[in-house]
C-alpha positions as CSV (number, residue, x, y, z in Angstrom):
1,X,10.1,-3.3,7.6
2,X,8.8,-5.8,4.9
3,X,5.2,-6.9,4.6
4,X,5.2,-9.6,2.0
5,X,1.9,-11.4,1.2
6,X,1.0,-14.6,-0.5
7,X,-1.1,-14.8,-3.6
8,X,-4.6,-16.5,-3.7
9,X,-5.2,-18.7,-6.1
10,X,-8.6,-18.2,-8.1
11,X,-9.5,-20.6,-10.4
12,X,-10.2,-19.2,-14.2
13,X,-9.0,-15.6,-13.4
14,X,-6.6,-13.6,-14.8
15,X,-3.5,-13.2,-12.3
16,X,-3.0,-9.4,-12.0
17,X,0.5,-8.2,-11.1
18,X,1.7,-8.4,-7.8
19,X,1.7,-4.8,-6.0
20,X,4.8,-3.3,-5.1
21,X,4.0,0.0,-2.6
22,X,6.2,2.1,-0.2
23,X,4.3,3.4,2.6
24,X,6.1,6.5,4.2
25,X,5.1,6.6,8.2
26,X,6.1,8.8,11.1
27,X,7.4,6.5,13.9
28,X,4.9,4.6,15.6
29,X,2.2,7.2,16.3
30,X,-1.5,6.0,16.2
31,X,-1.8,7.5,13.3
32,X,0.8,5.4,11.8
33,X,-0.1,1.9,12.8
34,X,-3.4,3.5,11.7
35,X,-2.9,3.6,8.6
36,X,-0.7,0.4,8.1
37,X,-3.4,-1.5,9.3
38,X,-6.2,-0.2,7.4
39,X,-3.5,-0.8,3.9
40,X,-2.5,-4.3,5.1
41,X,-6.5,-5.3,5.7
42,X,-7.2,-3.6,2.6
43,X,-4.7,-5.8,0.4
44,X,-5.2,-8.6,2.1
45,X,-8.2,-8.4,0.8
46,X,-8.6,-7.0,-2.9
47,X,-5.2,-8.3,-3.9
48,X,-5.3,-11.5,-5.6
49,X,-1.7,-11.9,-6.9
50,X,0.0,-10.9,-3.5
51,X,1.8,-7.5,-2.7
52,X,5.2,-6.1,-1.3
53,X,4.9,-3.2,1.4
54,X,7.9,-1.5,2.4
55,X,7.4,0.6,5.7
56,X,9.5,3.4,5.9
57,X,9.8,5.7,9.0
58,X,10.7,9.4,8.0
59,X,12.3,9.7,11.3
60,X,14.8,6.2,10.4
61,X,15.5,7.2,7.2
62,X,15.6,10.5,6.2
63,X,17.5,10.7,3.4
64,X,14.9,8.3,1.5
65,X,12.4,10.7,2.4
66,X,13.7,13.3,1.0
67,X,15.0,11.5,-2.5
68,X,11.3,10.4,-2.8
69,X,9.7,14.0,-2.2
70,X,7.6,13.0,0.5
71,X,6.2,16.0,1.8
72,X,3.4,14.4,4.3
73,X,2.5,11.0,6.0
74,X,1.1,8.5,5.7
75,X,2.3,8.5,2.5
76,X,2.0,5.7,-0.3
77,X,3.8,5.4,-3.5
78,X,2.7,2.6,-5.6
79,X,5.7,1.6,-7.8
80,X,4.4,-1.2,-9.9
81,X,2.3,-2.3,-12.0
82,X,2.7,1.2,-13.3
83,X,1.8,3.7,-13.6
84,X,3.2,5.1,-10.1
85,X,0.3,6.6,-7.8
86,X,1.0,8.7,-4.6
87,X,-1.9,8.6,-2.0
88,X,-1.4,11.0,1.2
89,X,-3.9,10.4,4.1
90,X,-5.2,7.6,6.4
91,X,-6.6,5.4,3.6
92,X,-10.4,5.1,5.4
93,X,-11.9,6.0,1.4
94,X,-11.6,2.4,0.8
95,X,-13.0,2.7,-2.6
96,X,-10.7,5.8,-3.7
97,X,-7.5,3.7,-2.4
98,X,-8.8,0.3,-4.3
99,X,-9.3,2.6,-7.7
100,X,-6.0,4.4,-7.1
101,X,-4.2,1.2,-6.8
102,X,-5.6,-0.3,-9.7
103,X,-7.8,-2.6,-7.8
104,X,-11.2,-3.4,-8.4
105,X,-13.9,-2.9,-5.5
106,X,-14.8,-7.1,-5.7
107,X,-16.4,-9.5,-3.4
108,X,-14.9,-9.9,-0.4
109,X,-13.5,-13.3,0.7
């Protein structure tokens, strides 16, 4: 599954690159819709040029899991704008997630 999101325009600002993450789920456990949630809401909000979210589940595609080195999930692996970051956990430390993804902790909308 895809999640593809629109950017928002903001007059005078610099437009960041857009996001391009992989987030590495086990099925559709709590825990999992959990945590794709709580990254959707989170880009939704803090990223002004738009993002790509691939959902893989561990479970559907193994082999991906394993060429990736994902160990645990929820898993994220920011590919771009580099450099890559891996985040393991449910993502609840908003502020940790926005700094590891590049992103700063701004005004909400």
């Amino acid at each position: 599954m895809s999640i593809l999101s629109e950017p928002q325009e903001r007059e005078g600002a610099l437009t960041p690159e857009r996001l391009n993450m992989t987030l590495f789920v086990s099925g559709a456990s709590p825990a999992s819709a959990r945590a794709v949630r709580r990254l959707r809401d989170l880009c939704d909000r803090h990223c002004p040029s738009g993002y790509d979210l691939k959902v893989i589940d561990i479970y559907q595609e193994p082999a991906v899991v394993a060429s990736r080195g994902v160990l645990a999930v929820p898993t994220l692996i920011k590919e771009l704008p580099l450099p890559v970051k891996v985040l393991i956990g449910d993502f609840t430390d908003e502020p940790r997630v926005l700094a590891a993804l590049g992103l700063s902790v701004a005004k909400e909308h």
